[in-house]
C-alpha positions as CSV (number, residue, x, y, z in Angstrom):
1,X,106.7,98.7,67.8
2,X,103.1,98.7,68.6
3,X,100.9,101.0,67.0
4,X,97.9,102.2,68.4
5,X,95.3,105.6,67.8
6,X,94.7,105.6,71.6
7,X,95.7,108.7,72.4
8,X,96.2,110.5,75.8
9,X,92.7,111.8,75.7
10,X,91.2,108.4,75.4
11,X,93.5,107.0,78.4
12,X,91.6,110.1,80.2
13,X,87.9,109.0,79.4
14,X,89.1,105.6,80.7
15,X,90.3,107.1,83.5
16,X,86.9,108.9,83.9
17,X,85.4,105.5,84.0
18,X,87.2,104.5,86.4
19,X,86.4,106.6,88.6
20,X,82.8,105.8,88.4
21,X,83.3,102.5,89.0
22,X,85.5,103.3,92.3
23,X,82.1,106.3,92.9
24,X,79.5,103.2,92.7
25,X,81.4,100.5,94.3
26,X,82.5,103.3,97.3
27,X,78.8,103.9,97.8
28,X,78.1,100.1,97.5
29,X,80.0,98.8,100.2
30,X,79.3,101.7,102.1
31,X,75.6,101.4,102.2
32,X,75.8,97.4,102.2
33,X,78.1,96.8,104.8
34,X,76.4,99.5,107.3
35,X,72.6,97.1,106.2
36,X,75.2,94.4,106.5
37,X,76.0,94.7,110.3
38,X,72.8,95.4,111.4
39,X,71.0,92.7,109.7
40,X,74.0,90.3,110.7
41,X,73.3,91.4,114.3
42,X,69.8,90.7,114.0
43,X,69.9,87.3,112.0
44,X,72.7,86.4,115.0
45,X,70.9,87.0,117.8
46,X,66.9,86.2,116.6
47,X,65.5,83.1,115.8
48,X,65.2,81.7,112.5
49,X,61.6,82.0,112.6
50,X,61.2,85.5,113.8
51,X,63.6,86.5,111.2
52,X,62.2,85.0,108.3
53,X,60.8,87.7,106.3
54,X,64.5,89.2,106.5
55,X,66.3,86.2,105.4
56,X,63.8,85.9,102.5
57,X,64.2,89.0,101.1
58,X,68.1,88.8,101.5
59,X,67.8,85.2,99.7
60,X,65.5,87.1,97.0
61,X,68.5,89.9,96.5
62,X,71.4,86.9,96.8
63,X,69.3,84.8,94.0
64,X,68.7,86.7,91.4
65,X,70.6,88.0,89.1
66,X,72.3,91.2,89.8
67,X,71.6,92.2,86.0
68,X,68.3,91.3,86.4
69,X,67.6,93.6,89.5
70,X,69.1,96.3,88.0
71,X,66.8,96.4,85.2
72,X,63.6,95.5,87.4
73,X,64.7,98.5,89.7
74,X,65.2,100.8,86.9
75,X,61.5,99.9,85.5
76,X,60.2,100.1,88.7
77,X,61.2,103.7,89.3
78,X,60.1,105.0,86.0
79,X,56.4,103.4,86.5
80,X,56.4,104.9,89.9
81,X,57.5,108.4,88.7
82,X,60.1,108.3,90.8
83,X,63.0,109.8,87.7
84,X,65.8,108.8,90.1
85,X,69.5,109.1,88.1
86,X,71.0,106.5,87.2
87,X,74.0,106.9,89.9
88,X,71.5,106.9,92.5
89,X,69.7,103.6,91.1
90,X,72.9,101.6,90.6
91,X,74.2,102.9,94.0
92,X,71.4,101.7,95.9
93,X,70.7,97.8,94.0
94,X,74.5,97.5,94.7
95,X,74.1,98.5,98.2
96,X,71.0,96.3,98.6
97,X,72.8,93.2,96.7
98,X,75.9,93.6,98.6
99,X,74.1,93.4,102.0
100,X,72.5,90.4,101.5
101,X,76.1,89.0,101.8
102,X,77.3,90.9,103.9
103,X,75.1,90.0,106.1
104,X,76.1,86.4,106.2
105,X,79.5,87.4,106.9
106,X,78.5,89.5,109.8
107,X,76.4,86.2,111.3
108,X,79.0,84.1,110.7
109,X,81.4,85.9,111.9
110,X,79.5,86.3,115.3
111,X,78.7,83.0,115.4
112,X,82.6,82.0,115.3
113,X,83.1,83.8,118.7
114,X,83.9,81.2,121.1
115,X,80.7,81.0,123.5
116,X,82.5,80.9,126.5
117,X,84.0,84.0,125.6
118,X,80.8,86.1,125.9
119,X,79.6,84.4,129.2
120,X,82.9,85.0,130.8
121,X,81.9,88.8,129.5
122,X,78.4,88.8,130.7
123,X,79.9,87.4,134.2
124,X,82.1,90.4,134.7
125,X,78.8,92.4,134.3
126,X,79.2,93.9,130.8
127,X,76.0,94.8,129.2
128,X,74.9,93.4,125.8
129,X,76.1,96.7,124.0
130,X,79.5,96.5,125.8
131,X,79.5,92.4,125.1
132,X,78.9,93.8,121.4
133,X,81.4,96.1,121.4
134,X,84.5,95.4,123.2
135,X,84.6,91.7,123.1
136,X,82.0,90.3,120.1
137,X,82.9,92.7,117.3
138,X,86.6,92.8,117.5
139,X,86.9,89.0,117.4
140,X,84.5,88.9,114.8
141,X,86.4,91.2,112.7
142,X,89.2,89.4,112.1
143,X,86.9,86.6,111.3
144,X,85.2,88.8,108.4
145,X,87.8,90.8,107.2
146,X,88.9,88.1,104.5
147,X,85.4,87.6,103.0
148,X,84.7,91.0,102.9
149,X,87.4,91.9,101.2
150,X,86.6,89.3,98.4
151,X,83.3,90.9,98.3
152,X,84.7,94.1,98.1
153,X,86.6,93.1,95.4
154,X,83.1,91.2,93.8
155,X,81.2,94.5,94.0
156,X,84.0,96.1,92.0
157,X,83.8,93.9,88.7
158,X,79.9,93.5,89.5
159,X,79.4,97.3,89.3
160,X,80.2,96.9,85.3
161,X,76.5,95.7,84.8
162,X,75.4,99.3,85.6
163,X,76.2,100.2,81.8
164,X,72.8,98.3,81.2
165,X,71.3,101.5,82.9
166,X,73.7,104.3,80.8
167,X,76.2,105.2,83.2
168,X,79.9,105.0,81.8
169,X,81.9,102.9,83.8
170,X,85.2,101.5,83.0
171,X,84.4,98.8,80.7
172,X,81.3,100.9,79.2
173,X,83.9,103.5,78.6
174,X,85.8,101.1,77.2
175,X,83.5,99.4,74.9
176,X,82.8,103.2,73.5
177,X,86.4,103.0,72.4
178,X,86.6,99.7,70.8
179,X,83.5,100.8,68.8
180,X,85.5,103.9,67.6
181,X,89.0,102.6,67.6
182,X,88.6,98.8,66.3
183,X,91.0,97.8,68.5
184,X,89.6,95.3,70.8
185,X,92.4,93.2,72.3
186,X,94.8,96.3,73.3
187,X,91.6,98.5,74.5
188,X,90.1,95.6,76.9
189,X,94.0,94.9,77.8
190,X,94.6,98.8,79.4
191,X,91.0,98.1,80.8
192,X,91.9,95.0,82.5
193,X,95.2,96.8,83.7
194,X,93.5,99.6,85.1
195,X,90.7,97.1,87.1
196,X,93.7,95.6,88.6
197,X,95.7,98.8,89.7
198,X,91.7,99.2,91.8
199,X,91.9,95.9,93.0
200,X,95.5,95.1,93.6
201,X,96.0,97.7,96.4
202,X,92.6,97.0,98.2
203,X,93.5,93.4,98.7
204,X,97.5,94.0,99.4
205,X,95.5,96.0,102.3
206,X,93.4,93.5,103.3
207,X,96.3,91.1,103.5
208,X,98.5,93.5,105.4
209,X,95.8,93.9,107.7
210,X,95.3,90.1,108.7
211,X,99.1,89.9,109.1
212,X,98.6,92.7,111.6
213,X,95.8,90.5,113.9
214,X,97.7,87.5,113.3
215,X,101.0,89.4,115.1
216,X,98.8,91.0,117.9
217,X,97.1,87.6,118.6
């Protein structure tokens, strides 16, 4: 039999970790995909050249490392005074970092709607908002819905870099208990284990959800 000195207590403070990892990456996708859809509006319907300064700045946040722009952001705050928590510092990098994609899906996923669909719209006399809404978006959501669930999934192992910064996430948590414990290869096993049981259900939903469009096509 395998013997271990994790005890129930320690399976709790991985637990705790856990859950703020799910606590960042909830407010990461939130805040990124709402930035998402508006700047994936905008870089779908303006020119390239009136939107330049946007796509910069989203190519900026897509090229550099997200390791990188956590610890520039939490410089940056501490020479402007601004003593923001750490959770509020990860949150919103994450946010900012997972725009930049989503943001591409949102374009490309706009772009994929058949052209002639949205003049036949226009010809029935819908306005752009109603165009937007009842014709462009839910086309262009079954279009998305696969690559935002793989960046869903992305943000979730990404958020692991905010240990750099102090919070205890899952594998921070977990790298406090290999220190202590000395046992490395069962301790980053339950981690894994417990990264899938966060993952595995979001994309089984994901997947349920695309057999669900396919059927109403």
């Amino acid at each position: 039999m395998f013997d271990t000195a994790l005890t129930l207590s320690d399976l709790m403070f991985l637990i705790q970790g856990a859950g703020m990892t799910l606590a960042v990456t909830f407010f990461a996708v939130t805040g990124g995909t709402l930035l998402g859809l508006v700047f994936g509006v905008i870089r779908a319907h303006v020119s390239v050249w009136v939107a330049l300064p946007l796509i910069f700045v989203l190519d900026v946040f897509r090229s550099v490392p997200l390791l990188i722009q956590l610890v520039l952001a939490n410089a940056f705050q501490a020479i402007a005074g601004l003593n923001m928590p750490p959770f509020a510092t990860s949150s919103i990098v994450l946010a900012l970092y997972t725009s930049a994609y989503c943001t591409e899906i949102v374009r490309g996923a706009i772009d994929a709607v058949p052209t002639v669909t949205r003049r036949a719209a226009r010809s029935l006399g819908l306005t752009w908002g109603q165009d937007m809404t009842y014709v462009v978006f839910p086309i262009a959501l079954r279009v998305a819905l696969p690559s935002w669930i793989g960046l869903t999934l992305g943000v979730m192992k990404d958020s692991a870099l905010v240990l750099w910064l102090g919070l205890i996430e899952l594998l921070r948590a977990g790298q406090i208990l290999v220190t202590r414990l000395q046992e490395p290869m069962f301790i980053l096993i339950v981690v894994g284990a417990i990264y899938f049981l966060m993952s595995f259900p979001i994309a089984r939903l994901g997947g349920r959800l695309e057999k669900r469009f396919r059927e109403n096509d």
